[in-house]
Steps between C-alpha positions, in 0.01 A plus 500: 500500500739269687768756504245758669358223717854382634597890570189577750624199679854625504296812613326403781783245628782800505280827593185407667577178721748685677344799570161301619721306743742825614108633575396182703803524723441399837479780775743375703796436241698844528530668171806681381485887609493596080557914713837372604739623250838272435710819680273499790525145560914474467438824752272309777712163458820734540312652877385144571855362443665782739187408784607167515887584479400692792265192690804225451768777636683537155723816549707380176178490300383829644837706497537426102102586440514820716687833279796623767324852486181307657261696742214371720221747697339251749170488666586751766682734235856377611688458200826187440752429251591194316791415762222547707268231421780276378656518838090363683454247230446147699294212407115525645473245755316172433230624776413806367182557291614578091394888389159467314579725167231617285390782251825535263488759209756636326520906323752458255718839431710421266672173341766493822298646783197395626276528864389170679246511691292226741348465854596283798368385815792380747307292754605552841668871435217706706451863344731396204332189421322696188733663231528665164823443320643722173840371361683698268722211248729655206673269275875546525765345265161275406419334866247688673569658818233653828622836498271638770208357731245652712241370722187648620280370788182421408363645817105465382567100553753509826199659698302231411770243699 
């Protein structure tokens, strides 16, 4: 009887306190997304890593996580190559207000290639200000690299400016 009173203790203590607290969680503690898959998160830390490569004007950091064959279609349907945007990288100024970023997902299709995607608002950029972003990254020699870029004006928000 002691043995079988000892294990429902061990019981409740392991399985059951745990799970009552994880269900009394506060609202305002942010959970863990549990949708986020390990290769989606490397993928959105690898875009978030190039953004700010891009906000403190690192062209080394960008030039080595760009793939030489790299091609960009921009909001007006232009299109740039890497020595492009290597060549315009510069440091944001101090003054200006950071890009708000929001809305990341990532379609995986296949173990080295896979689509980032995520909305921005760029305060202060007019008819641009509201954009949809796709980023193409393949892993090459095991360091994964944008391979191609396009942005799309969210024109449904820059007519509400």
């Amino acid at each position: 009887m002691r043995l079988l009173s000892f294990t429902l203790v061990l019981f409740c203590v392991v399985l059951l306190i745990p799970a009552a607290l994880a269900a009394e969680a506060p609202a305002n503690v942010p959970q863990q997304q549990s949708n986020v898959s390990a290769f989606q998160q490397e993928l959105i830390n690898t875009q978030k890593m190039l953004l700010d490569a891009f906000e403190r004007g690192d062209a080394a950091y960008v030039k080595k996580a760009v793939a030489d064959d790299f091609i960009v279609i921009t909001p007006t349907g232009d299109t740039a190559e890497k020595a492009d945007i290597v060549h315009d990288i510069h440091p944001a100024p101090a003054s200006e207000p950071r890009p708000i970023l929001y809305d990341f997902s990532v379609v995986q299709l296949d173990e080295d290639c896979a689509v980032v995607s995520y909305k921005v608002v760029l305060p202060g950029a007019g008819m641009e200000r509201y954009q949809s972003l796709s980023n193409t990254w393949v892993r090459q020699g095991g360091q994964w690299k944008l391979k191609f870029q396009q942005s799309t004006l969210n024109l449904w928000s820059a007519h509400d400016l």
